[in-house]
LOVO-962137 format. One record per residue: residue in three letters; x, y, z of N, C-alpha, C in turn. Coordinates in steps of 0.1 Angstrom, whole numbers. Layout:
BEGIN
[ALA,[X,Y,Z],[X,Y,Z],[X,Y,Z]]
...
***
This chain:
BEGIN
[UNK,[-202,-351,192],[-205,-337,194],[-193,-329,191]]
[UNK,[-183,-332,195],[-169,-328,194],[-170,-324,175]]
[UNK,[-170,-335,170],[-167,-332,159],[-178,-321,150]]
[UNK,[-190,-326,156],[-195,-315,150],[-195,-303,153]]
[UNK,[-192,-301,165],[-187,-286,170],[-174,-282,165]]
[UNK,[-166,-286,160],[-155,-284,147],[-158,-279,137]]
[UNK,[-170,-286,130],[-176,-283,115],[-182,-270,120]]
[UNK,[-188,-269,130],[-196,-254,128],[-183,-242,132]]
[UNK,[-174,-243,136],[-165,-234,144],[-159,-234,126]]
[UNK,[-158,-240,121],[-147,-243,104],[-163,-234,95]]
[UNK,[-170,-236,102],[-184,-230,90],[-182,-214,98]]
[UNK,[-186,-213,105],[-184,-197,115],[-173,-191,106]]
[UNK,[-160,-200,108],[-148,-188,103],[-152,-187,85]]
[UNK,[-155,-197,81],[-158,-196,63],[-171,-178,60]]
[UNK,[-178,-183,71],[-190,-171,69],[-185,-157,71]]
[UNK,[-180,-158,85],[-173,-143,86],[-162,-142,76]]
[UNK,[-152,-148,69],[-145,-143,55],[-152,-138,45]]
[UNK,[-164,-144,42],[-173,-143,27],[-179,-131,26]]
[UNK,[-180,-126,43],[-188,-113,45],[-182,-104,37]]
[UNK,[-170,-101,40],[-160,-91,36],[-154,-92,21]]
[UNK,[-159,-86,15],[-151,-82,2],[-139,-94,-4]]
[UNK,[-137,-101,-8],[-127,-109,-14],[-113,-98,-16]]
[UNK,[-112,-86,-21],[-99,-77,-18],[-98,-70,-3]]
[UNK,[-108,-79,2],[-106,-68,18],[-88,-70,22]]
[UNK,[-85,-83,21],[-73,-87,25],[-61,-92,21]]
[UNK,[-54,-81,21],[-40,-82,12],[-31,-80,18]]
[UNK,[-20,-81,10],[-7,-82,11],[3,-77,5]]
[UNK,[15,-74,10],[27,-66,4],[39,-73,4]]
[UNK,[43,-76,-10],[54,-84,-9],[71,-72,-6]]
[UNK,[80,-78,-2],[90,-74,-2],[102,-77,-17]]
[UNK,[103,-91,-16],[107,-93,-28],[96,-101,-39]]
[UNK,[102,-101,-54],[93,-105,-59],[86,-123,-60]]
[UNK,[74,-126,-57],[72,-138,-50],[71,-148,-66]]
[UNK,[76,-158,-59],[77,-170,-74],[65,-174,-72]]
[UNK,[64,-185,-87],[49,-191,-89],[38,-198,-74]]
[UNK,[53,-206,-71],[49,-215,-60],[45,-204,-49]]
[UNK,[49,-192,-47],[47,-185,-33],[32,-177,-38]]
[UNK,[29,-175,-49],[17,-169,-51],[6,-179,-51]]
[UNK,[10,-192,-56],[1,-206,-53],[3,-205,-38]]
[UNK,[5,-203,-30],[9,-204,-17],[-5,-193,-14]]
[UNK,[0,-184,-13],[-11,-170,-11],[-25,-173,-19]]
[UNK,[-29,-178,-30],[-39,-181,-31],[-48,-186,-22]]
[UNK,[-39,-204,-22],[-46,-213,-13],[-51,-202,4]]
[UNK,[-41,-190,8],[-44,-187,21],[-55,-177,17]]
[UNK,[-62,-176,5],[-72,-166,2],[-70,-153,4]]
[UNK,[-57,-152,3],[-55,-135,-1],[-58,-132,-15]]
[UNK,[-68,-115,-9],[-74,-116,-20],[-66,-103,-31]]
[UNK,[-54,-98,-25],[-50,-81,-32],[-36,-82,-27]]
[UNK,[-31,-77,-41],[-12,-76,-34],[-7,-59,-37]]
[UNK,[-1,-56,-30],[2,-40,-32],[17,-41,-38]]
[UNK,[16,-36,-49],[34,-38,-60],[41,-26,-56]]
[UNK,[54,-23,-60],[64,-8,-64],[59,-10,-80]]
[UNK,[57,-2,-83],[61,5,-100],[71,20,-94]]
[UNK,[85,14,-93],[91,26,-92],[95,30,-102]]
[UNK,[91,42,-105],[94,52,-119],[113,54,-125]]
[UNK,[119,54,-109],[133,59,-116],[143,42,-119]]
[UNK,[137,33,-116],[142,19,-123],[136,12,-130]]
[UNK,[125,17,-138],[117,16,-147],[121,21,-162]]
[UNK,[120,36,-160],[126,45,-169],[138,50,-167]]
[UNK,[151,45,-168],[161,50,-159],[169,59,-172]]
[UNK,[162,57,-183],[167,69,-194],[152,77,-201]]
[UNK,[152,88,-209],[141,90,-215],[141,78,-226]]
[UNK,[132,76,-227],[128,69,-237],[118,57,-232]]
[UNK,[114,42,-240],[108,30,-231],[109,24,-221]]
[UNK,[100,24,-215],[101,23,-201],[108,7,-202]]
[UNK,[109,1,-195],[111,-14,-188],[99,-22,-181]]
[UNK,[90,-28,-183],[84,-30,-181],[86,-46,-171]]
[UNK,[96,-49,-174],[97,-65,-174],[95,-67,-159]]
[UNK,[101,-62,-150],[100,-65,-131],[84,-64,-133]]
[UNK,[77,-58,-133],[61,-50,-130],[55,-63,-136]]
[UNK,[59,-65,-151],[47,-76,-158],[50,-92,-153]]
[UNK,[59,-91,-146],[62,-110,-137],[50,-105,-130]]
[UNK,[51,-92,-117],[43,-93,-106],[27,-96,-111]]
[UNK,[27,-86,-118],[12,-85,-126],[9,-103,-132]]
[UNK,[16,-108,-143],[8,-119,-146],[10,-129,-137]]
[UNK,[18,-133,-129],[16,-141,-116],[3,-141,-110]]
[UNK,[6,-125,-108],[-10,-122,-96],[-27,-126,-106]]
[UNK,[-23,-123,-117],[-33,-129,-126],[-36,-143,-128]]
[UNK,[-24,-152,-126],[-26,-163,-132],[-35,-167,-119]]
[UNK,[-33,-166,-101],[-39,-166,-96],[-53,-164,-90]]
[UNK,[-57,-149,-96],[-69,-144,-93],[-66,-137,-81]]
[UNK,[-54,-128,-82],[-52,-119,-69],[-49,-104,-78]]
[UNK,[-60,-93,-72],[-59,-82,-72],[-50,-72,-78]]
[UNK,[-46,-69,-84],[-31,-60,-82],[-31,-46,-79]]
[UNK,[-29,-38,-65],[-25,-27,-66],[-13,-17,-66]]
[UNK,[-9,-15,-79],[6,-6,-83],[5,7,-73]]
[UNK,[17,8,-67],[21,23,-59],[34,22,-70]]
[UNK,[27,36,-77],[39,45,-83],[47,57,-78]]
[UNK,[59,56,-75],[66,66,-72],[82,66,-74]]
[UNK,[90,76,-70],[105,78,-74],[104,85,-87]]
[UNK,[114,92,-89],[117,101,-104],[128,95,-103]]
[UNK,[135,92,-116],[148,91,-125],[155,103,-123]]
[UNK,[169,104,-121],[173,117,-125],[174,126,-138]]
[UNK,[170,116,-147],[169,126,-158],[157,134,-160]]
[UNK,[148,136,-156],[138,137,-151],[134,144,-140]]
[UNK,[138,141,-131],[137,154,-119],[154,153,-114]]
[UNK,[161,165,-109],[170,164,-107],[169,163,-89]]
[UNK,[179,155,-83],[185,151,-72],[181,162,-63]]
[UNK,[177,161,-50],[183,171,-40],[190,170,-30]]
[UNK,[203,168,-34],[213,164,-25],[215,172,-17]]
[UNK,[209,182,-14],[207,192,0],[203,184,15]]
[UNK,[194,173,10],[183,163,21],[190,149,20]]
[UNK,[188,146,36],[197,137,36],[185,123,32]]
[UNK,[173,122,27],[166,112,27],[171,102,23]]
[UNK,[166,88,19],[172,76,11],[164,70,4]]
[UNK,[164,68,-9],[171,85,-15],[163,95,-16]]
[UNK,[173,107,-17],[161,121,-21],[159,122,-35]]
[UNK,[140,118,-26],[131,119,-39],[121,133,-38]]
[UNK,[122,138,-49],[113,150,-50],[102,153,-60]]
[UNK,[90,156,-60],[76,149,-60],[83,157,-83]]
[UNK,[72,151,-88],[75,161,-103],[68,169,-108]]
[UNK,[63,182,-99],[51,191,-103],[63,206,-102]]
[UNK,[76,207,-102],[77,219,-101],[76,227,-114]]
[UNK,[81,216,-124],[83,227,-141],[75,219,-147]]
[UNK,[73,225,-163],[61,218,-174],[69,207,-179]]
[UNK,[87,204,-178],[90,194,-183],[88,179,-175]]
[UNK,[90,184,-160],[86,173,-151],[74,165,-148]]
[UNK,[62,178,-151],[48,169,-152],[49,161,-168]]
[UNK,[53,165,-175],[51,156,-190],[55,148,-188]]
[UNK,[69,145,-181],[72,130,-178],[64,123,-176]]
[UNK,[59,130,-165],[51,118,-151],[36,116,-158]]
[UNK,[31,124,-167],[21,124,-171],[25,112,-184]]
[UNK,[34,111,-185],[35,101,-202],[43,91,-195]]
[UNK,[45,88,-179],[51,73,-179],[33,70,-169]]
[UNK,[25,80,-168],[15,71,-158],[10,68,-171]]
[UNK,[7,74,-182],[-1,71,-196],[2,58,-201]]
[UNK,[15,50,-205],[16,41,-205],[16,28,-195]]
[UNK,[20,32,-182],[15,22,-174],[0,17,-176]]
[UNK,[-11,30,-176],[-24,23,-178],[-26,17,-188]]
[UNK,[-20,23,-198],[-22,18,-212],[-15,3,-215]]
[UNK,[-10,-2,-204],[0,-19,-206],[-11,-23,-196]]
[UNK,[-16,-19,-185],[-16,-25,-174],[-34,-25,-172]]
[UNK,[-41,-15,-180],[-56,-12,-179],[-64,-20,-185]]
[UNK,[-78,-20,-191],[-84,-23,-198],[-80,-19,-209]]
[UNK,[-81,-36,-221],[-77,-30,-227],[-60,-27,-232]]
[UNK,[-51,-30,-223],[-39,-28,-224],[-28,-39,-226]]
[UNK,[-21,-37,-234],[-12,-39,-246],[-4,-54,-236]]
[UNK,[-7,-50,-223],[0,-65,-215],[-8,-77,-218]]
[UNK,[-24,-76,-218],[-32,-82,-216],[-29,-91,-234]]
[UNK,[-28,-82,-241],[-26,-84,-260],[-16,-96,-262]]
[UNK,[-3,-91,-254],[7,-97,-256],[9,-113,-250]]
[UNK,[-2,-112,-239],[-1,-125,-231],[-17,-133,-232]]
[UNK,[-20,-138,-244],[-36,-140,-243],[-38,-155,-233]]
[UNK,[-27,-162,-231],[-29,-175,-224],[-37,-167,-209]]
[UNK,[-31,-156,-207],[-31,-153,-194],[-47,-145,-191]]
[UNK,[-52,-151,-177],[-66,-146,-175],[-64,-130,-176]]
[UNK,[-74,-125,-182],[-72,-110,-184],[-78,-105,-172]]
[UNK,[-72,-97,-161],[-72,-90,-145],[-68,-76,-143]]
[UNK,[-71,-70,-159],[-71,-55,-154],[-68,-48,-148]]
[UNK,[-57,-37,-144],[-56,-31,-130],[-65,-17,-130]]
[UNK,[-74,-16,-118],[-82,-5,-118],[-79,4,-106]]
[UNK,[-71,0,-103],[-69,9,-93],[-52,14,-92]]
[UNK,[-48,30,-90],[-38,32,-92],[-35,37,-79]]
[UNK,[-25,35,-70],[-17,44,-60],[-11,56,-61]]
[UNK,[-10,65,-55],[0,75,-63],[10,79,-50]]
[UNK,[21,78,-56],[35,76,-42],[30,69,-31]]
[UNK,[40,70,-21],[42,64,-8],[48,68,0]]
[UNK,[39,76,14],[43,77,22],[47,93,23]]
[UNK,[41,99,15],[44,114,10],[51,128,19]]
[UNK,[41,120,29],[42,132,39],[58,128,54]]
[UNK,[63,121,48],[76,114,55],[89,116,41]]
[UNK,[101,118,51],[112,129,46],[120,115,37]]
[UNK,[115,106,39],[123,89,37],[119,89,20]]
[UNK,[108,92,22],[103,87,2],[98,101,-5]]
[UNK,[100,114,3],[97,132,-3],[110,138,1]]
[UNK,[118,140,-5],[129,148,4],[123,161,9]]
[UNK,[115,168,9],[108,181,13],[92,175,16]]
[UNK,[88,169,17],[72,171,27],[67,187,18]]
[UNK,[56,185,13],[50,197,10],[34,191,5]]
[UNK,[21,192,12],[9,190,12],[3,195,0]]
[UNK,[13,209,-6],[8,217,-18],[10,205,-31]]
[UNK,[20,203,-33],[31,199,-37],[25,187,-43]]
[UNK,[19,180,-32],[13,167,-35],[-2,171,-40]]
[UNK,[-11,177,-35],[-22,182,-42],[-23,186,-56]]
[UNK,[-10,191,-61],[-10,190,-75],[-4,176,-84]]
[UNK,[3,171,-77],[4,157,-83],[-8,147,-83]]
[UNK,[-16,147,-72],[-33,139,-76],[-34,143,-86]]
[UNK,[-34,159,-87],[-44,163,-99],[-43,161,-112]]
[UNK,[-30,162,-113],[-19,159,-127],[-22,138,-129]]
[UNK,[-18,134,-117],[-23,121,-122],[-41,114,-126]]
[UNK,[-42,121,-121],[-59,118,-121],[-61,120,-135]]
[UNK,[-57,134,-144],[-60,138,-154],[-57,127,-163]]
[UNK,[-42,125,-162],[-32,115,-166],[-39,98,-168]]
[UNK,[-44,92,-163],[-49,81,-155],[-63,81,-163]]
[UNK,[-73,90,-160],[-85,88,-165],[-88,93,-176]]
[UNK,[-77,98,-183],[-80,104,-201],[-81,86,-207]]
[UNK,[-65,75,-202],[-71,62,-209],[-79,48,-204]]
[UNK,[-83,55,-189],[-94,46,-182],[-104,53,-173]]
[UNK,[-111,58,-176],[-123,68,-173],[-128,65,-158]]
[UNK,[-132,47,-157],[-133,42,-146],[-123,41,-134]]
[UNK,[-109,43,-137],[-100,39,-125],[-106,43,-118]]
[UNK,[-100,41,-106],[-100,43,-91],[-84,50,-91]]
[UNK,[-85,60,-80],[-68,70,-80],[-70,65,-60]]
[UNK,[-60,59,-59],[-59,60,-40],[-46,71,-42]]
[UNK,[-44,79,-29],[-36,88,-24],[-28,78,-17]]
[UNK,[-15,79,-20],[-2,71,-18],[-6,67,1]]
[UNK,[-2,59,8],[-3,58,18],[6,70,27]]
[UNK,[-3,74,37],[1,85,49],[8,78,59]]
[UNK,[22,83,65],[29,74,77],[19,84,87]]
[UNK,[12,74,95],[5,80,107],[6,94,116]]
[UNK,[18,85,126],[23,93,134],[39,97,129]]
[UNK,[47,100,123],[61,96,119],[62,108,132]]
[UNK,[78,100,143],[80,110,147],[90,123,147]]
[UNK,[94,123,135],[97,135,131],[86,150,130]]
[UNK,[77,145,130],[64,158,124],[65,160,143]]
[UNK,[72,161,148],[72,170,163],[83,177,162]]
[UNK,[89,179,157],[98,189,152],[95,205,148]]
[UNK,[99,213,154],[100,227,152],[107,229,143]]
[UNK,[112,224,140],[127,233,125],[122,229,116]]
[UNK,[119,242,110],[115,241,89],[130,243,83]]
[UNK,[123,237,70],[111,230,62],[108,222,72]]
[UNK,[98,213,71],[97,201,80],[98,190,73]]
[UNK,[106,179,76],[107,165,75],[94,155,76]]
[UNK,[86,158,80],[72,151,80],[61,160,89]]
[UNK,[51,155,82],[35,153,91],[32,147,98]]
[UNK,[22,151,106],[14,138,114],[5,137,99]]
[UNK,[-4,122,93],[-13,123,84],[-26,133,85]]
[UNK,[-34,132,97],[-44,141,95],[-40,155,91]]
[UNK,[-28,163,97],[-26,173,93],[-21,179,77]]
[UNK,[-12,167,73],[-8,170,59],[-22,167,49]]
[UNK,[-35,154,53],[-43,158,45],[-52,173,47]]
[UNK,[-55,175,61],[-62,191,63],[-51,199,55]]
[UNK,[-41,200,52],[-30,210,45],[-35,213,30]]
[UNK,[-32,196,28],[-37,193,12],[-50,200,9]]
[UNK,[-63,198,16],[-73,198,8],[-73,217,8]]
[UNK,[-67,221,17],[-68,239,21],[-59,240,6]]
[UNK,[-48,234,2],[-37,242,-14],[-43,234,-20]]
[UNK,[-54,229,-24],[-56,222,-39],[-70,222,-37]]
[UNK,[-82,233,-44],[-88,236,-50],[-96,223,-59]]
[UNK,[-109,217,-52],[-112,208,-64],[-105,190,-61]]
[UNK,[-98,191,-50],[-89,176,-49],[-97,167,-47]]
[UNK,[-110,168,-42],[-121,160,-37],[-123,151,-45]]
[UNK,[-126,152,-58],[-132,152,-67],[-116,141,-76]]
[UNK,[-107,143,-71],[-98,137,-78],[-92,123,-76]]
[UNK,[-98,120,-62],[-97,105,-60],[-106,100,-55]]
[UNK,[-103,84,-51],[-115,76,-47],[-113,72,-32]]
[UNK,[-99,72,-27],[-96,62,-17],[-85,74,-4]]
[UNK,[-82,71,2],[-72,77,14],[-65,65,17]]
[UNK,[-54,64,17],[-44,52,20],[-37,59,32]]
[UNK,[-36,50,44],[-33,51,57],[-20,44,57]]
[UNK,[-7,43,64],[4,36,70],[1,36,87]]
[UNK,[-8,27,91],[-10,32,108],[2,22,120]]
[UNK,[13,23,115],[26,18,121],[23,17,138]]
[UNK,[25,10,143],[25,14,156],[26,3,170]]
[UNK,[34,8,183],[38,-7,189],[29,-15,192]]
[UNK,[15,-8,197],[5,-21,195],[-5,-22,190]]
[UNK,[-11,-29,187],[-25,-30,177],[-40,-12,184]]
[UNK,[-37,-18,198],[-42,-9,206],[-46,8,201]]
[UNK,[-28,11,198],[-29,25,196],[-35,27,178]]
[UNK,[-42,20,170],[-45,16,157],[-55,30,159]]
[UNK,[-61,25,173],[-80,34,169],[-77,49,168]]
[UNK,[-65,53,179],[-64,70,178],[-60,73,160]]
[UNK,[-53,61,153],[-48,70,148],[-55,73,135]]
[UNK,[-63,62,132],[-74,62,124],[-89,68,126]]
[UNK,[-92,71,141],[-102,79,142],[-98,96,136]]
[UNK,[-80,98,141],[-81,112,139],[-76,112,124]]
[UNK,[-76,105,112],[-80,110,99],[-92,111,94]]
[UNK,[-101,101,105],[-112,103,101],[-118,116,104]]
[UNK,[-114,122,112],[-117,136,113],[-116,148,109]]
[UNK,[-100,143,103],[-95,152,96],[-105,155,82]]
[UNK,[-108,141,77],[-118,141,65],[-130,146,65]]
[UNK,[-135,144,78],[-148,154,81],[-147,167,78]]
[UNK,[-135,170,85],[-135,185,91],[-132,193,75]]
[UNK,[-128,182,64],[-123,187,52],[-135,184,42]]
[UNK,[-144,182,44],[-157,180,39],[-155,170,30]]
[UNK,[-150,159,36],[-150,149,23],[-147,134,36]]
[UNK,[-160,134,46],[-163,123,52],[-167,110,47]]
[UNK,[-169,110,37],[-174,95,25],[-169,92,25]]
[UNK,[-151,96,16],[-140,88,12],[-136,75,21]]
[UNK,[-141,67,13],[-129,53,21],[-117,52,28]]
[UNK,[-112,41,35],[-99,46,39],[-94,32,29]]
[UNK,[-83,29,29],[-74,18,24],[-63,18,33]]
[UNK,[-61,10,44],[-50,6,51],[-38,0,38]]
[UNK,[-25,4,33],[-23,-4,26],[-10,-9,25]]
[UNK,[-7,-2,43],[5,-12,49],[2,-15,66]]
[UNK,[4,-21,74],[1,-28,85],[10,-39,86]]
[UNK,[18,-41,105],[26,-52,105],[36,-45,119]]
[UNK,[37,-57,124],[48,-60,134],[58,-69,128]]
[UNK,[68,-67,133],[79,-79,131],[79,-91,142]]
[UNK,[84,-104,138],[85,-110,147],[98,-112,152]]
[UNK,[108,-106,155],[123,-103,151],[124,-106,169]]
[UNK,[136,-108,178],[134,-108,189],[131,-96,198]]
[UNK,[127,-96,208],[117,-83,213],[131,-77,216]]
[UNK,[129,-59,217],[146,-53,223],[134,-37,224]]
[UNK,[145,-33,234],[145,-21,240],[141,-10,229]]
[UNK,[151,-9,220],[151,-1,205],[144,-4,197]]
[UNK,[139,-15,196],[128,-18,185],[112,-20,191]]
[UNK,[103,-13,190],[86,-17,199],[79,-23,186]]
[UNK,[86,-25,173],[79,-33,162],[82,-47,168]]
[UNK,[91,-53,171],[97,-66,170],[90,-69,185]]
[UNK,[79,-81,184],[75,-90,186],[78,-104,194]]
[UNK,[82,-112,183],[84,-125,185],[74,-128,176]]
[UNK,[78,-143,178],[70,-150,165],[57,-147,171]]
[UNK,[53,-152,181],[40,-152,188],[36,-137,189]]
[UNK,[40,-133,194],[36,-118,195],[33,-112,182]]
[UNK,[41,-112,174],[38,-109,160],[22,-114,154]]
[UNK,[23,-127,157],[4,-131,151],[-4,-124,162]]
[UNK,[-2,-120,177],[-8,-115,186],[-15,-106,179]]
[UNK,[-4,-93,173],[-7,-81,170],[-20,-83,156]]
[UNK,[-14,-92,151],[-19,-93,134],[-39,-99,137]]
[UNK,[-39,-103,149],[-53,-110,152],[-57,-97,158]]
[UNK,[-48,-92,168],[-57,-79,174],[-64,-69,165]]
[UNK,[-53,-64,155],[-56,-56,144],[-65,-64,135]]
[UNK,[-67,-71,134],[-74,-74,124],[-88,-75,127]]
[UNK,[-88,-81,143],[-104,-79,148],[-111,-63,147]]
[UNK,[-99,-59,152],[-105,-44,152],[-103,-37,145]]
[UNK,[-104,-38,128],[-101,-36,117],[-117,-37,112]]
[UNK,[-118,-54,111],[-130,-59,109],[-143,-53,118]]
[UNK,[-142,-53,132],[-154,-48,137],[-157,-33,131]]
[UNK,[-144,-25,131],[-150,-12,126],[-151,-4,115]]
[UNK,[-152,-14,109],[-153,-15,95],[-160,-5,87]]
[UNK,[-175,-9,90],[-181,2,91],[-183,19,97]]
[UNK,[-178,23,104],[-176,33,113],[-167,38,103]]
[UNK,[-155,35,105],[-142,40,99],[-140,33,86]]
[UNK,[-152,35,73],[-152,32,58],[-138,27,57]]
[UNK,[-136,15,60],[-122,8,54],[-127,0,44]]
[UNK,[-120,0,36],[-124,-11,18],[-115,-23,20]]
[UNK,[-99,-16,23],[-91,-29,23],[-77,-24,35]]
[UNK,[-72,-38,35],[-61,-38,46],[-52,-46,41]]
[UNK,[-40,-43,41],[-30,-50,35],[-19,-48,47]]
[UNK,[-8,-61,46],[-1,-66,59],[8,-63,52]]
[UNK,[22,-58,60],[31,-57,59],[45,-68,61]]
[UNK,[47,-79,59],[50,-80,47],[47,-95,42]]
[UNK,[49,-100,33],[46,-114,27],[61,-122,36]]
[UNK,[75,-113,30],[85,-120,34],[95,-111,44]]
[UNK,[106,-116,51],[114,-111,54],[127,-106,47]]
[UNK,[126,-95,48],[140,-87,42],[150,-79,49]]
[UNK,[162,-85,54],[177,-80,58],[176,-71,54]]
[UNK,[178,-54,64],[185,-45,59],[178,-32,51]]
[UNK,[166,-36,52],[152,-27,40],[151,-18,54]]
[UNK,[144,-20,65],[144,-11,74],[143,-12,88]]
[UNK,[135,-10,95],[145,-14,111],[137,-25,114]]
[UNK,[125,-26,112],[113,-43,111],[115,-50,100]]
[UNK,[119,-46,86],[112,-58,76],[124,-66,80]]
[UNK,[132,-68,87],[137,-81,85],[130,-92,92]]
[UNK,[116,-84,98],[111,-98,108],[99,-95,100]]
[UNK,[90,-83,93],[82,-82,93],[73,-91,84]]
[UNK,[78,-98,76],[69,-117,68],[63,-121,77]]
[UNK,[50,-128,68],[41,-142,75],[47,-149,72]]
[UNK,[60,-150,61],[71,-160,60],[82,-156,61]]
[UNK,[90,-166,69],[105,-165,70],[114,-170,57]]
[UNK,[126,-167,65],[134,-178,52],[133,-191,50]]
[UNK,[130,-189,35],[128,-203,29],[113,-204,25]]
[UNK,[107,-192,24],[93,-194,26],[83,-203,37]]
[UNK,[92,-199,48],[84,-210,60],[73,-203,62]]
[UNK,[63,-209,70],[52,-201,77],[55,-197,89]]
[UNK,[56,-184,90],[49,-184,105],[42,-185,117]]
[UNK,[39,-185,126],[24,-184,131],[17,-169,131]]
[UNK,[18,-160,122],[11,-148,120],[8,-154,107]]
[UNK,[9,-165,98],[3,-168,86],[-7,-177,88]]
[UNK,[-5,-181,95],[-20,-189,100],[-28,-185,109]]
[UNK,[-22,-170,117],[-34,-162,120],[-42,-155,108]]
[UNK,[-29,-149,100],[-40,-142,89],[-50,-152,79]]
[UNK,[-48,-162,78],[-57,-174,67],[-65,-177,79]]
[UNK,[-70,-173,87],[-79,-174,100],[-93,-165,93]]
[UNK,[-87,-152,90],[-97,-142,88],[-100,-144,71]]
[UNK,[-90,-147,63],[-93,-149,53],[-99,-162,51]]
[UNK,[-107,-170,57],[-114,-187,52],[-102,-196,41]]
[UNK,[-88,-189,42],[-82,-200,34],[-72,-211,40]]
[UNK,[-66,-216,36],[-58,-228,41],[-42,-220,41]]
[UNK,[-38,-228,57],[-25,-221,59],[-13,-229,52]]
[UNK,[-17,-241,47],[-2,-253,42],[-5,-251,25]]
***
């Protein structure tokens, strides 16, 4: 009896994975992951990995871009059968000039102010799709490699936070969808455009002193859809960053974008979680990310249940964890925030997440 009450508990978890979308559950790597760590991620049935295509170490002069960091991540994730979704963002300085006024790190400033700055941005998204789309010139050059298309494009990260916008401006960004979308769908008609992920609550957006350093998200998208005329219509997805000390406070902060989307007449849109994560780092006063190992998978099963159950309610497509690995020094969690530690160990938040996904944790 025993054993067969195993087999159905192992058939239960396989059913409830199958339900959900094969890209429901993804991941964000920190650094770039070797063959073996993507063979790794496979076997755990992750089905979507969220990349940087950062524009200003990409193209760090006018002229060809560099493609070579982007196309490891891309044919890796191919040779596997994992997803790829590119977040593009950062300007080069030749390109948009510096605002060393803002103390961000670094200050990055969106590229819609002059006609020379959108031509940039409009001729490095042109060739990204054009290597990276149907049809595109990566696919040509590598025919051993299973052809995996990328159809979906991100646009920046984190917009409405002073860390990756040195000025926050909802206008600002409204015309960048729009410029990209045009950009994007002149050489793949079908993409998909997601809106860069929104930091939730960042708490700087309680601040009185303008300009302001950030939003809360519902308010910078109610801002957006009021300065851009037509934005509806320019993307497919809403990308969320719902950061926060415990899985618990997840529902406020995702019910109130969902409201905000109501209230903006564009209740349909999907959401795409497409960062999520505690660290497992040791617990401290100063830090309410850091966890512990255990605590860390605590968080990642709570959210994930309650990700999954309301699934429906709150149109989520996909959810992606923050991070694959640990990284020293990136920001005040990623050095705990991996399902793997150093050395590519497992965790025990990686064998919670291959719980929800029906794959194997070794």
């Amino acid at each position: 009896m025993a054993a067969a009450l195993t087999v159905a508990m192992l058939a239960a978890t396989a059913a409830s994975a199958q339900a959900l979308p094969k890209t429901f559950w993804g991941v964000v790597p920190q650094a770039t992951p070797t063959a073996e760590q993507f063979q790794r991620l496979q076997r755990g049935r992750v089905g979507a990995i969220r990349i940087p295509v950062p524009w200003s170490a990409i193209q760090t002069k006018e002229g060809t871009p560099d493609w070579s960091t982007v196309d490891a991540l891309v044919g890796a994730a191919a040779t596997v059968g994992i997803d790829v979704l590119p977040f593009i963002s950062g300007a080069p300085p030749w390109a948009v000039a510096t605002d060393k006024t803002v103390s961000s790190q670094p200050p990055m400033t969106l590229p819609v102010k002059t006609a020379a700055q959108r031509v940039a941005w409009t001729s490095f998204l042109t060739q990204a799709v054009e290597r990276y789309g149907p049809g595109g010139t990566f696919w040509a050059e590598n025919p051993t490699l299973p052809v995996r298309p990328v159809h979906s494009w991100q646009i920046w990260n984190e917009q409405n936070f002073f860390y990756f916008v040195a000025r926050p401006n909802p206008a600002d960004y409204g015309k960048l969808v729009k410029i990209s979308d045009t950009a994007i769908s002149a050489v793949d008609p079908a993409a998909k455009i997601v809106l860069g992920g929104l930091f939730a609550w960042p708490k700087q957006a309680r601040s009185k002193v303008k300009p302001l350093k950030a939003y809360y998200a519902a308010d910078f998208l109610q801002r957006m859809y009021r300065a851009t005329p037509g934005i509806k219509s320019r993307f497919e997805a809403v990308a969320l960053h719902p950061y926060t000390s415990i899985y618990q406070s997840l529902t406020p902060q995702i019910e109130e974008v969902r409201e905000a989307l109501e209230a903006s007449g564009d209740a349909s849109v999907p959401l795409w979680i497409t960062e999520l994560g505690w660290s497992s780092g040791p617990k401290s006063a100063g830090n309410s990310f850091a966890k512990g190992p255990q605590g860390q998978a605590q968080q990642l099963k709570g959210a994930f249940n309650l990700l999954r159950a309301q699934r429906a309610k709150w149109r989520i497509e996909r959810a992606y964890w923050f991070s694959v690995d640990d990284q020293p020094g990136a920001c005040n969690f990623c050095d705990g925030s991996g399902l793997f530690g150093p050395g590519f160990t497992p965790k025990p938040a990686w064998s919670a997440y291959v719980k929800f996904t029906g794959g194997q944790a070794g």
